[in-house]
PyMOL Python script that loads the backbone (N, CA, C, O; Angstrom):
from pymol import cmd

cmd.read_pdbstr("""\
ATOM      1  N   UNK A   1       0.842  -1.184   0.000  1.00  0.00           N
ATOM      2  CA  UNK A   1       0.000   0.000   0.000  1.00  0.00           C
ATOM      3  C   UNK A   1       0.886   1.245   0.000  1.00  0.00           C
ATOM      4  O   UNK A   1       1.936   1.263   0.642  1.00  0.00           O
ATOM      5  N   UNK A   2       0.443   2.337  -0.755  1.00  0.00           N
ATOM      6  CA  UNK A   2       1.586   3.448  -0.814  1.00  0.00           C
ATOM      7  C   UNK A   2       1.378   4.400   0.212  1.00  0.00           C
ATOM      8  O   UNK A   2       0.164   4.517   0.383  1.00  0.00           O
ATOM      9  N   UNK A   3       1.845   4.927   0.758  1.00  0.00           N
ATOM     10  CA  UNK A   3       1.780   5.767   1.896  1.00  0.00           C
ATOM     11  C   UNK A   3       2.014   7.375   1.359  1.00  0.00           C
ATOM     12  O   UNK A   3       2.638   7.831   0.401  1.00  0.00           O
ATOM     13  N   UNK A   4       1.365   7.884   2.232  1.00  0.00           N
ATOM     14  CA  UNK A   4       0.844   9.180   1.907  1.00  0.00           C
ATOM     15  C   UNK A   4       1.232  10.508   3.034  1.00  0.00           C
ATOM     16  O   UNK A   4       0.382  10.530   3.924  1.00  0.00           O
ATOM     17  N   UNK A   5       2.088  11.390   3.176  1.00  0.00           N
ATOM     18  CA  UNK A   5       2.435  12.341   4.413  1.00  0.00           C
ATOM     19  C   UNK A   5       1.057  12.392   4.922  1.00  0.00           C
ATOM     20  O   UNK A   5       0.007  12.122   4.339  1.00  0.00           O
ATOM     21  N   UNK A   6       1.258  12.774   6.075  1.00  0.00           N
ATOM     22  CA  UNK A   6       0.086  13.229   6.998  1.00  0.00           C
ATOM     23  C   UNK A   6      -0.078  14.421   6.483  1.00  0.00           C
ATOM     24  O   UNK A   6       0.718  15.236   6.016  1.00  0.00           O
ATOM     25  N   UNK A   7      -1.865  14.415   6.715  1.00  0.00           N
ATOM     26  CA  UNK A   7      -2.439  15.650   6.122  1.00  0.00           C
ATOM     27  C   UNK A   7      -2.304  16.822   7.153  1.00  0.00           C
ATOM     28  O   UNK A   7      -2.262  17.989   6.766  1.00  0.00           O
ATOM     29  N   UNK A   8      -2.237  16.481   8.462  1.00  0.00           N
ATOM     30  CA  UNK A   8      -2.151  17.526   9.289  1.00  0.00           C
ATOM     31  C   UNK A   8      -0.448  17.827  10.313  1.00  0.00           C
ATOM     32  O   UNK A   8      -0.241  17.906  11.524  1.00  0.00           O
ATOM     33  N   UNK A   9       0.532  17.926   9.025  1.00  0.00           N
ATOM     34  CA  UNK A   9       1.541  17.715   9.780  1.00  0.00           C
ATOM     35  C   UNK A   9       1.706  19.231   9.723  1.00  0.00           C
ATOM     36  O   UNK A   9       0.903  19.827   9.005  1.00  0.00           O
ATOM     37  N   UNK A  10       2.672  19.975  10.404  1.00  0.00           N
ATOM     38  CA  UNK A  10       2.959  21.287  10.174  1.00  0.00           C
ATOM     39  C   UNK A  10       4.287  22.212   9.008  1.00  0.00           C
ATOM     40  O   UNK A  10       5.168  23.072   9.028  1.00  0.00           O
ATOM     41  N   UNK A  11       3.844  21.611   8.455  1.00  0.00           N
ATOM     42  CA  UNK A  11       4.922  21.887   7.024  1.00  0.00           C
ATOM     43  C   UNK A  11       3.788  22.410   6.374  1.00  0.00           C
ATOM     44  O   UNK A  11       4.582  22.768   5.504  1.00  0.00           O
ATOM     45  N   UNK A  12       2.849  22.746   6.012  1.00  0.00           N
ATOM     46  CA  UNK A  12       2.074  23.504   5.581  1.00  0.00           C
ATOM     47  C   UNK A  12       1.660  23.154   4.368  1.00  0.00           C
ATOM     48  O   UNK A  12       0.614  23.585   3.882  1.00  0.00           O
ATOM     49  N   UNK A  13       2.530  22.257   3.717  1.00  0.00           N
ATOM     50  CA  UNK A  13       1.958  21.108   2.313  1.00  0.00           C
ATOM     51  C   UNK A  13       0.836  20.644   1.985  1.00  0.00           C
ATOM     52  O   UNK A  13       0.323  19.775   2.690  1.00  0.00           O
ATOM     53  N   UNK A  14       0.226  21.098   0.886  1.00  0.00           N
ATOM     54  CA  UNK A  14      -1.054  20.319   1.467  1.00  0.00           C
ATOM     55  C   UNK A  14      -0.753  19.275   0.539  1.00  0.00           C
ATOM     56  O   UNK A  14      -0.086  19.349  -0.493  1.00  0.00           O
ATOM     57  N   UNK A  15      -1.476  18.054   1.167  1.00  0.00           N
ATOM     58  CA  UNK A  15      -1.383  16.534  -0.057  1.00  0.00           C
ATOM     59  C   UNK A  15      -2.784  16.179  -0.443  1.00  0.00           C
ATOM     60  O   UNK A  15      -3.584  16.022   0.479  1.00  0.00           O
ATOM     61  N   UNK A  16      -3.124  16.055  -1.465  1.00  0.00           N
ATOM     62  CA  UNK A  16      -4.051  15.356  -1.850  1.00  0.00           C
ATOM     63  C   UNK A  16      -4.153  13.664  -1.376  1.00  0.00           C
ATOM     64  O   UNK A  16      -3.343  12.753  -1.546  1.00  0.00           O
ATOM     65  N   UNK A  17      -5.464  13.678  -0.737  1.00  0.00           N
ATOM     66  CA  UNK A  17      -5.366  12.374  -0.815  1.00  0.00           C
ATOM     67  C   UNK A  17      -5.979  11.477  -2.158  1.00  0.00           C
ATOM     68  O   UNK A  17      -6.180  12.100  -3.200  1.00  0.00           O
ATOM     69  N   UNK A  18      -6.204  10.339  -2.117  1.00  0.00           N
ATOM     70  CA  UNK A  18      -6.205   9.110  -3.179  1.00  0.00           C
ATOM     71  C   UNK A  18      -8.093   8.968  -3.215  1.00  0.00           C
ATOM     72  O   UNK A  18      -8.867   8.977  -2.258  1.00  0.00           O
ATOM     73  N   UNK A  19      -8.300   8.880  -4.247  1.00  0.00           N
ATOM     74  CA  UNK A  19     -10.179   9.255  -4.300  1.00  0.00           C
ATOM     75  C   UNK A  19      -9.963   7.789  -4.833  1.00  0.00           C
ATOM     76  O   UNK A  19      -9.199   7.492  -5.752  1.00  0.00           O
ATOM     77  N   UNK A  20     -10.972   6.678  -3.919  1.00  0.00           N
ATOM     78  CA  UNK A  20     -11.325   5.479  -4.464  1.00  0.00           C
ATOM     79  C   UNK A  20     -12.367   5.528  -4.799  1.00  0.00           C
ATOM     80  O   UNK A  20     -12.977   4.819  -3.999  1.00  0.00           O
ATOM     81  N   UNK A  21     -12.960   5.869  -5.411  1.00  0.00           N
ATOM     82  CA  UNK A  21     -14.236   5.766  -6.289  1.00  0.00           C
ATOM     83  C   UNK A  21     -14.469   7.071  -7.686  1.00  0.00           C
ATOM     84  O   UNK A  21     -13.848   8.124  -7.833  1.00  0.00           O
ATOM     85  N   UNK A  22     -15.471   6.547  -8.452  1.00  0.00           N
ATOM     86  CA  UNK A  22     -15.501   7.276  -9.886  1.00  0.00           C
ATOM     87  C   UNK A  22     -16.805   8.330  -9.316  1.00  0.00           C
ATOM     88  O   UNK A  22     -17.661   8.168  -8.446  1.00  0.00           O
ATOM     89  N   UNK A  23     -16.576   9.174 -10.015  1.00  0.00           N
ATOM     90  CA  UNK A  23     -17.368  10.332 -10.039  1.00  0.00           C
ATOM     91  C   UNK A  23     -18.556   9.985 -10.204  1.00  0.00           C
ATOM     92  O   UNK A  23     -19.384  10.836  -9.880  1.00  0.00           O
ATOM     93  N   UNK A  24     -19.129   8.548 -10.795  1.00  0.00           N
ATOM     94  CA  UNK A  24     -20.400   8.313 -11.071  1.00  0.00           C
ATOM     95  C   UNK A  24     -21.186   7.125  -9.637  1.00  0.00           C
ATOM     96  O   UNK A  24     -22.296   6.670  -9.360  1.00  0.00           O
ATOM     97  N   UNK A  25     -20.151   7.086  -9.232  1.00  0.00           N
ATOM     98  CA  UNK A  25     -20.161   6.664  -7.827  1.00  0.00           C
ATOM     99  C   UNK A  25     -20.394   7.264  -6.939  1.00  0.00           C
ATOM    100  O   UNK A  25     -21.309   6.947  -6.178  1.00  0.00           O
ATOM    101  N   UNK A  26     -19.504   8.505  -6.729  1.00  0.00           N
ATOM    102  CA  UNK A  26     -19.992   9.699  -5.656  1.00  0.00           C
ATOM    103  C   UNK A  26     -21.234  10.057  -5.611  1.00  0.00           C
ATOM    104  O   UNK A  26     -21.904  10.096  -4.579  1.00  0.00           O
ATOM    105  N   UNK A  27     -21.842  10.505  -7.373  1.00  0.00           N
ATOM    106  CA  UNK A  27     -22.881  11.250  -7.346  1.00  0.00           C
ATOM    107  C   UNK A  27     -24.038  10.020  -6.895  1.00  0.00           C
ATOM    108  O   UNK A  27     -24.774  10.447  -6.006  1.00  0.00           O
ATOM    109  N   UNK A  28     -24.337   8.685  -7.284  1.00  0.00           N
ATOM    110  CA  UNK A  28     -24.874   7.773  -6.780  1.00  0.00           C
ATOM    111  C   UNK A  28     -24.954   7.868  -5.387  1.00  0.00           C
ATOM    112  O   UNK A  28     -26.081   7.779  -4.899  1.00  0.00           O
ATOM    113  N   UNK A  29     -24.112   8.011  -4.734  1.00  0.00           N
ATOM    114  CA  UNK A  29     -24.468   7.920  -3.313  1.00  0.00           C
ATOM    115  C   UNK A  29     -24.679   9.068  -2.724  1.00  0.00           C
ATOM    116  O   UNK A  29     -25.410   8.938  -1.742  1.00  0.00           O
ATOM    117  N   UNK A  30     -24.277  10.325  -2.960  1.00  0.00           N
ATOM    118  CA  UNK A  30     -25.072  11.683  -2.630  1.00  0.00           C
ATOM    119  C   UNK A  30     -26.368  11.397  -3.151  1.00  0.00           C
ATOM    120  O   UNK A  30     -27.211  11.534  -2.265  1.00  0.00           O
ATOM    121  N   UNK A  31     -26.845  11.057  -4.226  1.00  0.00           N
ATOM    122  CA  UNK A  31     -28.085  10.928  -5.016  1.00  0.00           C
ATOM    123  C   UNK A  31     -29.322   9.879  -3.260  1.00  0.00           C
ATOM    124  O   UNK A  31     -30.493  10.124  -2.971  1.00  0.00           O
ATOM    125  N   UNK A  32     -28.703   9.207  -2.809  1.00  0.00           N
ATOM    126  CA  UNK A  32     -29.094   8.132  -2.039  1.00  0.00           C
ATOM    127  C   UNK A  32     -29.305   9.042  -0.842  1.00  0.00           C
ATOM    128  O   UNK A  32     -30.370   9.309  -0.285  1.00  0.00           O
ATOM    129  N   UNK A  33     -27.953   9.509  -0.528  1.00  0.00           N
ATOM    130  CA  UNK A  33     -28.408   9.965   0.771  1.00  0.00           C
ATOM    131  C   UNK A  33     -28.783  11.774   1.328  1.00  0.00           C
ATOM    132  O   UNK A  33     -28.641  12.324   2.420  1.00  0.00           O
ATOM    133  N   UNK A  34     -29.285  12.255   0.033  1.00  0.00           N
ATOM    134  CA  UNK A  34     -29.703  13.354  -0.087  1.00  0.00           C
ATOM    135  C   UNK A  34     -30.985  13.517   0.754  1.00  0.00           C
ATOM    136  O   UNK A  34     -31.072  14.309   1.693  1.00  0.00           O
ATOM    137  N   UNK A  35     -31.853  12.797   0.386  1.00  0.00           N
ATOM    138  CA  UNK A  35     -32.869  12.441   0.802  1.00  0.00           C
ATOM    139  C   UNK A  35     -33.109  12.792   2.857  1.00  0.00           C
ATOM    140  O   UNK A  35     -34.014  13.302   3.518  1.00  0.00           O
ATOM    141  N   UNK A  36     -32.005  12.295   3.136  1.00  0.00           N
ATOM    142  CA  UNK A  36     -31.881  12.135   4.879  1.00  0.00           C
ATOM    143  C   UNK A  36     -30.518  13.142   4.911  1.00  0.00           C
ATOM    144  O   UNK A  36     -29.836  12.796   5.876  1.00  0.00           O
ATOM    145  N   UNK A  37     -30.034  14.008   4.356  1.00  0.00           N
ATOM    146  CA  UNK A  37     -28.447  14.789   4.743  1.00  0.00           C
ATOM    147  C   UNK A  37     -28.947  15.726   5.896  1.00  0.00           C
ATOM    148  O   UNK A  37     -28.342  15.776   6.967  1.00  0.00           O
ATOM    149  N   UNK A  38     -30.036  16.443   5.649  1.00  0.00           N
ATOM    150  CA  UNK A  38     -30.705  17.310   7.192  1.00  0.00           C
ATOM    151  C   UNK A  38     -30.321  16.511   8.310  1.00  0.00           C
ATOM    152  O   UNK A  38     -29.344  16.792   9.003  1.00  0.00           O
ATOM    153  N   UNK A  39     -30.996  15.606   8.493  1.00  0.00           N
ATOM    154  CA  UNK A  39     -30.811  14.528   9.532  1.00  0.00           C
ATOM    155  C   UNK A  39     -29.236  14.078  10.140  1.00  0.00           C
ATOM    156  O   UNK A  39     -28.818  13.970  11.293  1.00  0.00           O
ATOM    157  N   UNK A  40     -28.737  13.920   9.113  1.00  0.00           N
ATOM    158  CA  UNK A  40     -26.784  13.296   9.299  1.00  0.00           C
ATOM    159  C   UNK A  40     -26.434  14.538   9.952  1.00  0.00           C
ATOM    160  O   UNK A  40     -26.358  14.738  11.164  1.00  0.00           O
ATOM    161  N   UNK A  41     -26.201  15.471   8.861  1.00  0.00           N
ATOM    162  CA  UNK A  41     -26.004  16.679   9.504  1.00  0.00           C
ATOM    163  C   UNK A  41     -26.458  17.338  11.103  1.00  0.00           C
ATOM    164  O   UNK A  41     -25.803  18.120  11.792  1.00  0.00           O
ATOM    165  N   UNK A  42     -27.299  16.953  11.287  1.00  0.00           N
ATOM    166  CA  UNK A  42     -27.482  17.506  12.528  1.00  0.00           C
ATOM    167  C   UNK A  42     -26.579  17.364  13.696  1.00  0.00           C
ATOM    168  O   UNK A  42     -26.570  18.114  14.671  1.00  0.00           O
ATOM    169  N   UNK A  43     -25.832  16.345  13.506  1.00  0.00           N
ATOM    170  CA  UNK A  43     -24.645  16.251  14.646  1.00  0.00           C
ATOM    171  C   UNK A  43     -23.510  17.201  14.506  1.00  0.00           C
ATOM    172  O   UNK A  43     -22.571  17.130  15.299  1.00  0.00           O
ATOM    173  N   UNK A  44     -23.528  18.136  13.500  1.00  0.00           N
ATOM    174  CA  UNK A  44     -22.856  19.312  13.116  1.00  0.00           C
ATOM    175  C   UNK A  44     -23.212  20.598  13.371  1.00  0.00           C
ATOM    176  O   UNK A  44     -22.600  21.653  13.203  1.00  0.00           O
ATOM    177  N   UNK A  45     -24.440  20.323  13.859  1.00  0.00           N
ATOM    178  CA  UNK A  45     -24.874  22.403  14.535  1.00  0.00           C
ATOM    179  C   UNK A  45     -24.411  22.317  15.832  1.00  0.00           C
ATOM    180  O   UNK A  45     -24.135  23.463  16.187  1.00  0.00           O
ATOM    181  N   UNK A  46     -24.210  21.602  16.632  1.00  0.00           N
ATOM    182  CA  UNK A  46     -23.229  22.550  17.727  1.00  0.00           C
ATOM    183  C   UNK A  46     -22.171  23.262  17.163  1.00  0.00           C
ATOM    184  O   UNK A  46     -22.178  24.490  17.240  1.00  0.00           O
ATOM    185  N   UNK A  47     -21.240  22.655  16.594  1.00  0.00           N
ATOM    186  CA  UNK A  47     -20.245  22.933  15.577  1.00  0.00           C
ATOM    187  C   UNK A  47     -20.184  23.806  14.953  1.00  0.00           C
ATOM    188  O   UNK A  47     -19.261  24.556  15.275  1.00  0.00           O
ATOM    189  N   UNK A  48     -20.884  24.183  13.967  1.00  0.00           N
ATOM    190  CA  UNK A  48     -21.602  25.472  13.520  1.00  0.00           C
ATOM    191  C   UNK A  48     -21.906  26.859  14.280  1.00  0.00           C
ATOM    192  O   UNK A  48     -21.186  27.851  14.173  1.00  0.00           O
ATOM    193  N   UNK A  49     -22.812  26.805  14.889  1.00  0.00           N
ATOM    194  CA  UNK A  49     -23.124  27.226  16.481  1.00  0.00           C
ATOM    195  C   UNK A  49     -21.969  27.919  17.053  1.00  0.00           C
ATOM    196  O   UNK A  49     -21.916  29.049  17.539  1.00  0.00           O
ATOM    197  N   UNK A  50     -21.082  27.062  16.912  1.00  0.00           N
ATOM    198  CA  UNK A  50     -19.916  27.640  18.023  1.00  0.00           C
ATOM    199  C   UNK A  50     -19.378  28.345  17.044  1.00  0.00           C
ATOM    200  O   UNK A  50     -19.150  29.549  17.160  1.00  0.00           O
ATOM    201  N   UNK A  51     -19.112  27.631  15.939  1.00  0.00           N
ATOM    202  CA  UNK A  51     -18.265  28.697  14.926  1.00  0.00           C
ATOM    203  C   UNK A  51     -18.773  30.002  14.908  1.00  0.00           C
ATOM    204  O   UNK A  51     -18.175  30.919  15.472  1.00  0.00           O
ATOM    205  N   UNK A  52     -19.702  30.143  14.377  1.00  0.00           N
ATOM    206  CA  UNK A  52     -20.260  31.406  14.174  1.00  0.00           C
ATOM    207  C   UNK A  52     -20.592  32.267  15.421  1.00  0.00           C
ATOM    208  O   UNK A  52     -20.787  33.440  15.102  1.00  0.00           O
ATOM    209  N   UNK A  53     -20.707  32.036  16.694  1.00  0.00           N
ATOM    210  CA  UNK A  53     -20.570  31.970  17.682  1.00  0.00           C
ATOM    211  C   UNK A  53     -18.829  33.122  18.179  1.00  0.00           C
ATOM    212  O   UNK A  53     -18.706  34.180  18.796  1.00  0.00           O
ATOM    213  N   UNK A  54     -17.855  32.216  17.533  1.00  0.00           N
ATOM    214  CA  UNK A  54     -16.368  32.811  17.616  1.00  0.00           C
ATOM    215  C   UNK A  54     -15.713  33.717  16.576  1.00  0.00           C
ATOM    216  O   UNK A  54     -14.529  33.996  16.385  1.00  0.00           O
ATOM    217  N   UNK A  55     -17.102  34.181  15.817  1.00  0.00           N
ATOM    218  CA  UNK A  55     -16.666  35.239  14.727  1.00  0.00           C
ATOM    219  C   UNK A  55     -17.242  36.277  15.021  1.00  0.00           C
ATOM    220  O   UNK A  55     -17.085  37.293  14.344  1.00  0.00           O
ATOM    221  N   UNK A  56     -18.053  36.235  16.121  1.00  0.00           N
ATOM    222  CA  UNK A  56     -18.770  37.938  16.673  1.00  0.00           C
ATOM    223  C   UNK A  56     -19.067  38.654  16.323  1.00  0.00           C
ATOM    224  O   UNK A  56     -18.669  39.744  16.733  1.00  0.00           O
ATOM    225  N   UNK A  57     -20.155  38.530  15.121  1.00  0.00           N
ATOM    226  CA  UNK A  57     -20.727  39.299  13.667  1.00  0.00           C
ATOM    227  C   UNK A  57     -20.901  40.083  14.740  1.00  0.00           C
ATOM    228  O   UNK A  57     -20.928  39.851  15.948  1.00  0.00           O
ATOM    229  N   UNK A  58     -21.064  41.471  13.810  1.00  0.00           N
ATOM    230  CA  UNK A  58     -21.733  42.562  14.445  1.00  0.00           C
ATOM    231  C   UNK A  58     -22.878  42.966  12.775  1.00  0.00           C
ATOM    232  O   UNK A  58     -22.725  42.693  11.585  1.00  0.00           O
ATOM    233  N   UNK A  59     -23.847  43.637  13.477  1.00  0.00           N
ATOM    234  CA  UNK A  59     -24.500  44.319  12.466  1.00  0.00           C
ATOM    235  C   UNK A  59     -23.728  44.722  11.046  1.00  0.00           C
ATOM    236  O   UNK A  59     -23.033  45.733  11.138  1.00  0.00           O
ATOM    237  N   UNK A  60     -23.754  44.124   9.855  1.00  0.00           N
ATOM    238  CA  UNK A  60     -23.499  44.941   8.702  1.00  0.00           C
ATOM    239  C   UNK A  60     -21.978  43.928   8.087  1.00  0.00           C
ATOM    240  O   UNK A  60     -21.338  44.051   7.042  1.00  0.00           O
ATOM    241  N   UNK A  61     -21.793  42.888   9.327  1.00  0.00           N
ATOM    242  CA  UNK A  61     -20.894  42.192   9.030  1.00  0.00           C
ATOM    243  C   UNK A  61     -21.071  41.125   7.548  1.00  0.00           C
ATOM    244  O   UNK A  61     -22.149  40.623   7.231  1.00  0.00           O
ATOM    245  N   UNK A  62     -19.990  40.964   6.900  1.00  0.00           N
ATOM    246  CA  UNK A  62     -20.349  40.147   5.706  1.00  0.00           C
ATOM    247  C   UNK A  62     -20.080  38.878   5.728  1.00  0.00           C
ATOM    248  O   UNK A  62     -18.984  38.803   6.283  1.00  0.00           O
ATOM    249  N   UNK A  63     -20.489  37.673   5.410  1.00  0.00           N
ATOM    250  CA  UNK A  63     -19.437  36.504   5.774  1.00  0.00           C
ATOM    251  C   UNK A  63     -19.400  35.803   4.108  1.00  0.00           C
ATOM    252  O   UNK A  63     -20.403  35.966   3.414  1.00  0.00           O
ATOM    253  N   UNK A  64     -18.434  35.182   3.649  1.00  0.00           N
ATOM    254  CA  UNK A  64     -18.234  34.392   2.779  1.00  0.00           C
ATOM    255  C   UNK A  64     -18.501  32.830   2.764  1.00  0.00           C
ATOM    256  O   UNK A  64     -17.661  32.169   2.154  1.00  0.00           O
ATOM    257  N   UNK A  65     -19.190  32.386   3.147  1.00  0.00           N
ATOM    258  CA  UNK A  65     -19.645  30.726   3.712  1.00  0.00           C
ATOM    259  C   UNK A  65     -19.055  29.594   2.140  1.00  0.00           C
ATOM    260  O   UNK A  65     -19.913  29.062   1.435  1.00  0.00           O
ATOM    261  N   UNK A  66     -17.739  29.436   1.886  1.00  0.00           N
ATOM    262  CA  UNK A  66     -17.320  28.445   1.247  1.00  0.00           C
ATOM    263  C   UNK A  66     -17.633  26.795   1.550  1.00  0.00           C
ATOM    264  O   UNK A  66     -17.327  26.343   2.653  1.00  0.00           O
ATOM    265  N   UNK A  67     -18.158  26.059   0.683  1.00  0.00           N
ATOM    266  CA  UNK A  67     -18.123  25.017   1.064  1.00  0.00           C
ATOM    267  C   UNK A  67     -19.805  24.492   1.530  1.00  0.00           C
ATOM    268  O   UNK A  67     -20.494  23.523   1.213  1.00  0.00           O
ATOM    269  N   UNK A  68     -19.988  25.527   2.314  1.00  0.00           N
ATOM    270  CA  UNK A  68     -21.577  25.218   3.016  1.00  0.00           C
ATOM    271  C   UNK A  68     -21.799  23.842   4.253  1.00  0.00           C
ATOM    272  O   UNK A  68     -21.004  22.962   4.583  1.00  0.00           O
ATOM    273  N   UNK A  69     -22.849  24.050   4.600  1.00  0.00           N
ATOM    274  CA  UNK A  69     -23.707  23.371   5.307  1.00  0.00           C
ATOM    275  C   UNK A  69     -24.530  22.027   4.601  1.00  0.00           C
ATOM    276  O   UNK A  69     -24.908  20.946   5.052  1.00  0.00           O
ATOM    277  N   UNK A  70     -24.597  22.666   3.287  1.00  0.00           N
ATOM    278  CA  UNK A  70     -25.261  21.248   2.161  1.00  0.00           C
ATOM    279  C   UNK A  70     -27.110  22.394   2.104  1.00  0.00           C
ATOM    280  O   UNK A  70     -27.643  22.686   1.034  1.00  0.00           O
ATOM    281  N   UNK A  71     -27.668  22.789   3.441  1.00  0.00           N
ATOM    282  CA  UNK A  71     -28.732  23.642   2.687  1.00  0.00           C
ATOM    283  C   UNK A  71     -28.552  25.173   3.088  1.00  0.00           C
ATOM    284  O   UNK A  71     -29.481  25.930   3.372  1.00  0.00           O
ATOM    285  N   UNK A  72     -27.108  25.522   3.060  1.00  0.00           N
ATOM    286  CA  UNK A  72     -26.896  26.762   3.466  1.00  0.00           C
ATOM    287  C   UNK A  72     -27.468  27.598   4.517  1.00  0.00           C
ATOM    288  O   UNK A  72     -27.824  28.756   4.302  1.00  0.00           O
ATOM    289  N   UNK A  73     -27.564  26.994   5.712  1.00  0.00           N
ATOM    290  CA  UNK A  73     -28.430  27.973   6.677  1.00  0.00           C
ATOM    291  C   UNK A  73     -27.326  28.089   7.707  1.00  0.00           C
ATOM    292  O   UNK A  73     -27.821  28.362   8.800  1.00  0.00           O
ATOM    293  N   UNK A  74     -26.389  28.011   7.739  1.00  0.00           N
ATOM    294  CA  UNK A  74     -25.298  28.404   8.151  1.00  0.00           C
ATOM    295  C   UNK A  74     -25.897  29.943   9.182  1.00  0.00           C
ATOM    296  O   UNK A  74     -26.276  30.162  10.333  1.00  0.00           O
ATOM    297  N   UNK A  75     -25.737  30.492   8.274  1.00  0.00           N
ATOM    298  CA  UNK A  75     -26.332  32.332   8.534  1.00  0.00           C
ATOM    299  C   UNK A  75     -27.643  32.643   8.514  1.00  0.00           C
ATOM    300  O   UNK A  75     -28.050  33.634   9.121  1.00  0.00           O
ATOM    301  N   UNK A  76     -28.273  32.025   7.979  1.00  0.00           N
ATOM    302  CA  UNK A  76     -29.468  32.622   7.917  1.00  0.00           C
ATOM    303  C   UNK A  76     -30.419  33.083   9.475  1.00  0.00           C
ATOM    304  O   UNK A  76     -31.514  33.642   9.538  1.00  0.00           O
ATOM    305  N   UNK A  77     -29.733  32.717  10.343  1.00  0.00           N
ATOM    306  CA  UNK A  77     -30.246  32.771  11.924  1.00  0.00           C
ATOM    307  C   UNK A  77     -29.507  34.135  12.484  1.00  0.00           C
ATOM    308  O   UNK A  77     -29.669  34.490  13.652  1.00  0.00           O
TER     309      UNK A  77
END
""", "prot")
cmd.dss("prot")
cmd.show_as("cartoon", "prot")
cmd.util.cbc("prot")
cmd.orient("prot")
C-alpha cells in the first residue's frame, strides 16, 4: 500500500489524498443519501453554532460561507 504524508503535519503542504471511487459513484451515493443529509447533519450544529458563535458578527458584518452546510443555513439565523 503506498503511503501518503500526513495531512495535518505542520509543514504547511497540502497533499491530496487518493479518491477510491468514480465520479459516477460519488454522485450515486449523494443521489441516495440526499434524501436524509438534514438529519446526518445535525450532529454538526453545535459545531456550527460555536463557529459562528467565535466570529462575533456585528450588524453589517459580511461573511463568505465556502463550502456550506449542504442547505446553506449556516447564517441565515
Amino acid at each position: 500500500m503506498e503511503e501518503y504524508p500526513n495531512p495535518s503535519s505542520c509543514s504547511g503542504e497540502y497533499v491530496p489524498l487518493p479518491v477510491n471511487r468514480t465520479k459516477e459513484d460519488a454522485i450515486r451515493l449523494y443521489d441516495r443519501i440526499s434524501v436524509i443529509y438534514d438529519y446526518l447533519a445535525l450532529s454538526e450544529v453545535k459545531y456550527l453554532e460555536r463557529g459562528v458563535k467565535l466570529l462575533n458578527l456585528q450588524d453589517g458584518d459580511m461573511v463568505l460561507e465556502i463550502g456550506g452546510y449542504g442547505t446553506h443555513a449556516t447564517f441565515n439565523s
